[in-house]
C-alpha positions as CSV (number, residue, x, y, z in Angstrom):
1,X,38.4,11.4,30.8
2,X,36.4,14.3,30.1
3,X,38.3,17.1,31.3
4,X,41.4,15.5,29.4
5,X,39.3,15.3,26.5
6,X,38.1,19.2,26.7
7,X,42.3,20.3,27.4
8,X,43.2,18.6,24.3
9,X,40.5,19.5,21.9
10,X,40.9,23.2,23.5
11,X,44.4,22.9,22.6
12,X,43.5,21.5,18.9
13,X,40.8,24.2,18.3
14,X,42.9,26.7,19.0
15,X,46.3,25.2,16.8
16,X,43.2,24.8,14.2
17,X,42.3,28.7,14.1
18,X,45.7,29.9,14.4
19,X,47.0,28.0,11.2
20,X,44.0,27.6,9.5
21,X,44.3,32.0,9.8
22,X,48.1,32.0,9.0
23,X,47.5,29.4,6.2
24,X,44.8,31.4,4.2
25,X,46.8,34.8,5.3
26,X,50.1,33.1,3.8
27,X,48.4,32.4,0.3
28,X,47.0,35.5,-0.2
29,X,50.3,37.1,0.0
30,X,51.9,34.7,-1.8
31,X,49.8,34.9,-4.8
32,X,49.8,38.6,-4.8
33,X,53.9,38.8,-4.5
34,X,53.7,36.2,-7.1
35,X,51.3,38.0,-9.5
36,X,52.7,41.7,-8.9
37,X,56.5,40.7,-7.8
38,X,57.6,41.1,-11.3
39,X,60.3,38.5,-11.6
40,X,59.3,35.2,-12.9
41,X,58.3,32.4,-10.5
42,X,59.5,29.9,-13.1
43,X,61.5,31.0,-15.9
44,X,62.1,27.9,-17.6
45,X,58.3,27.3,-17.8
46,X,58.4,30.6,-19.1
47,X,60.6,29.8,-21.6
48,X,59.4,26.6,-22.5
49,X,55.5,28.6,-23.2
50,X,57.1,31.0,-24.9
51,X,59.3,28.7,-27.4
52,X,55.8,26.7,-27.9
53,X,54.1,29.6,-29.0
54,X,56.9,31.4,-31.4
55,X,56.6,28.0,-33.1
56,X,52.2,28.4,-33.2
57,X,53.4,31.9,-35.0
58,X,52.3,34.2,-31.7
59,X,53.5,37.5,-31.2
60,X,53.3,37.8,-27.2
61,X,56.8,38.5,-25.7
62,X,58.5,37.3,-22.8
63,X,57.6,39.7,-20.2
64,X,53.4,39.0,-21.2
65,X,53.9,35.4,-20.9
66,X,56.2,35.6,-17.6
67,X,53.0,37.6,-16.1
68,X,50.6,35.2,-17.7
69,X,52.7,32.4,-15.6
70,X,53.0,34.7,-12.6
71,X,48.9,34.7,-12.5
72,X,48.3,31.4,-12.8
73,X,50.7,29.8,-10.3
74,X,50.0,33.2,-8.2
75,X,45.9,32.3,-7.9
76,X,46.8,28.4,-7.6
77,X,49.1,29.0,-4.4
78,X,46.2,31.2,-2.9
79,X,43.4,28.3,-3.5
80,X,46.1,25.6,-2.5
81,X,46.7,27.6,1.0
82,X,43.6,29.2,0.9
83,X,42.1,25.7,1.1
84,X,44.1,23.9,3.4
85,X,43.9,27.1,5.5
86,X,40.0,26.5,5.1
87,X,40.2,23.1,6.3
88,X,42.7,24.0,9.2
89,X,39.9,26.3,10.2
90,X,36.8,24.4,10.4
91,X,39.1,21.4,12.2
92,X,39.9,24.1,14.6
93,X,36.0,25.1,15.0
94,X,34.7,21.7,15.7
95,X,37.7,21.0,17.8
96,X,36.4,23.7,19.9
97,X,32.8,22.8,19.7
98,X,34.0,19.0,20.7
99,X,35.3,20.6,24.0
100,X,31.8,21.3,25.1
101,X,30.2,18.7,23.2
102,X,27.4,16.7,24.8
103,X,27.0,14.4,21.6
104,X,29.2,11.8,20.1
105,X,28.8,13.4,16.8
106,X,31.0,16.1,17.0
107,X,34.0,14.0,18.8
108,X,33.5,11.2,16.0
109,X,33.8,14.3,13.6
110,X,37.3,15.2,15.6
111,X,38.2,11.9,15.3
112,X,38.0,12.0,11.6
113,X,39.4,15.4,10.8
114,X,41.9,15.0,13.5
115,X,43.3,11.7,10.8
116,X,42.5,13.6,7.8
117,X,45.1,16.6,8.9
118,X,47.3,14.3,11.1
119,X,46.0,16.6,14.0
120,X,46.5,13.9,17.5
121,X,45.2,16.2,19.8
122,X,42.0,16.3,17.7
123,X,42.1,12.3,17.7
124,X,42.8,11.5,21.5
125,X,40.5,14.4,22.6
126,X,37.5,12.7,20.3
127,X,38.2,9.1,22.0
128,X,38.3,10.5,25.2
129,X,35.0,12.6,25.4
130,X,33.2,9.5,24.1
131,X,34.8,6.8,26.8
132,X,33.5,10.0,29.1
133,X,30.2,10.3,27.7
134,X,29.2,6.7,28.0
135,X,30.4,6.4,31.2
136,X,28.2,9.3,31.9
137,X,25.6,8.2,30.5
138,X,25.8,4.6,32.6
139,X,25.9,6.5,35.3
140,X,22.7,9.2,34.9
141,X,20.2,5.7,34.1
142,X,18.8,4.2,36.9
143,X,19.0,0.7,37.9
144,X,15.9,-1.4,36.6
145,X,13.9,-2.0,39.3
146,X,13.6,-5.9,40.2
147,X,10.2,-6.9,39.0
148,X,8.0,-7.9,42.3
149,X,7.6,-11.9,43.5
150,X,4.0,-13.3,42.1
151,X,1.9,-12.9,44.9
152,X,1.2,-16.7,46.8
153,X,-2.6,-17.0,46.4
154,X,-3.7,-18.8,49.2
155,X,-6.4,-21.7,49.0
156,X,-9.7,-20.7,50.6
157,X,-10.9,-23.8,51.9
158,X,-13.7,-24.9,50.1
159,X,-17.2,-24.6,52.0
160,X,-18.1,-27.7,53.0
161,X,-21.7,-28.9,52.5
162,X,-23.9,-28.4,55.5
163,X,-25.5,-31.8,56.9
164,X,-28.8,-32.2,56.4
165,X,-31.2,-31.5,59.0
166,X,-33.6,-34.5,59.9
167,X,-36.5,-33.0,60.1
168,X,-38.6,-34.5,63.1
169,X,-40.8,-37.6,62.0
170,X,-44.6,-36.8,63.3
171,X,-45.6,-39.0,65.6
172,X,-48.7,-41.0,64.5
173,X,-51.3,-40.2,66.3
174,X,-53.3,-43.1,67.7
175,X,-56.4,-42.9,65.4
176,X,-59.7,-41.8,67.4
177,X,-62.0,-43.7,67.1
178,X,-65.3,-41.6,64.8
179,X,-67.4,-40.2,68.2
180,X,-70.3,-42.5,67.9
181,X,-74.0,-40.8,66.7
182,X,-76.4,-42.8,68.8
183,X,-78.0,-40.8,72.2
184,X,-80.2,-40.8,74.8
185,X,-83.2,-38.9,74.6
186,X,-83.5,-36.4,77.7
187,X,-86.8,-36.2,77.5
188,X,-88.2,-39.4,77.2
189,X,-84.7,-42.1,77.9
190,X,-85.7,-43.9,74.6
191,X,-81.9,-44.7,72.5
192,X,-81.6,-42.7,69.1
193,X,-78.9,-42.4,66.3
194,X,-81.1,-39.7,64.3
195,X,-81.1,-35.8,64.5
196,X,-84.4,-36.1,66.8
197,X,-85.8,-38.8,68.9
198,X,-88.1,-41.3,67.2
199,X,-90.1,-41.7,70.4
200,X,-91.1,-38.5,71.3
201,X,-89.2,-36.3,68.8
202,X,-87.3,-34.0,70.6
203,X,-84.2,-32.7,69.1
204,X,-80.8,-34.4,69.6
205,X,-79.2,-32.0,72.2
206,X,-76.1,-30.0,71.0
């Protein structure tokens, strides 16, 4: 598509240049033959001026007013070519532009002076170069990635709670019975429940 495209707006820019040249070459020198020719373009609207103004009472003669006419249609040939020459010309310079174009601008521009001057090359190259631009375009973007899978959290298993040690019941202890305070005195025999003996007073032993 694009290669087609860049032949035929090659092609188009080209045809442009050469007629838009030829165009604005061609109304120069037809205004200038026209103005310095000498013989009347159009005589009867010569005569018809002239008439007009022997009636307003004017004194200019035929030959003034046959140059007066010669000018005028002379310069209105030149801007008539002159400007469809200028046309031709820029349709030929964005033609050529369009053949290396990157943009859809300048093929829609193609498109649109390719209808305004009837110019098909310029129209079939601009639809071209855009089907080959968005299919270029397609191709230079990359594929969106696919998004990732939601990572599976897994379940920690919940800690259970630890059984309860039974602590190990005391055993009771068989109570003792209270040592008993009453002794013998070693010296004399004689039974005492006091710090010293009450017969003879010796100390309790240890």
């Amino acid at each position: 598509m694009k290669k087609a495209s860049k032949i035929l707006l090659t092609i188009a820019g080209i045809i442009g240049l050469i007629a838009g040249i030829g165009l604005m070459v061609a109304g120069l020198v037809y205004g200038l033959v026209l103005i310095f020719g000498g013989a009347t373009a159009l005589p009867e609207l010569a005569a018809a001026i002239q008439e007009m103004l022997n009636e307003m009472g004017s004194e200019l003669d035929a030959n003034a007013i046959a140059w007066i006419v010669n000018i005028s249609i002379g310069l209105i040939m030149m801007l008539i070519y002159g400007g469809i020459g200028l046309f031709e010309l820029i349709t030929g310079i964005v033609a050529l532009k369009g053949a290396k174009a990157k943009k859809k601008g300048i093929l829609i521009a193609n498109i649109v002076f390719g209808v305004m001057f009837q110019n098909y090359f310029c129209i079939v190259g601009g639809i071209l170069g855009i089907i080959g631009l968005n299919k270029e375009n397609n191709q230079s973007q990359p594929e969106p990635e696919p998004a990732p899978a939601p990572a599976i959290e897994e379940k920690k298993p919940e800690p259970q709670p630890e059984p309860k040690k039974e602590e190990p019941k005391e055993e009771a202890k068989p109570a003792t019975a209270p040592a008993r305070k009453d002794w013998f005195c070693p010296n004399c025999g004689a039974h005492n429940e006091g710090k010293f003996c009450a017969a003879c007073g010796t100390k309790k032993p240890e």
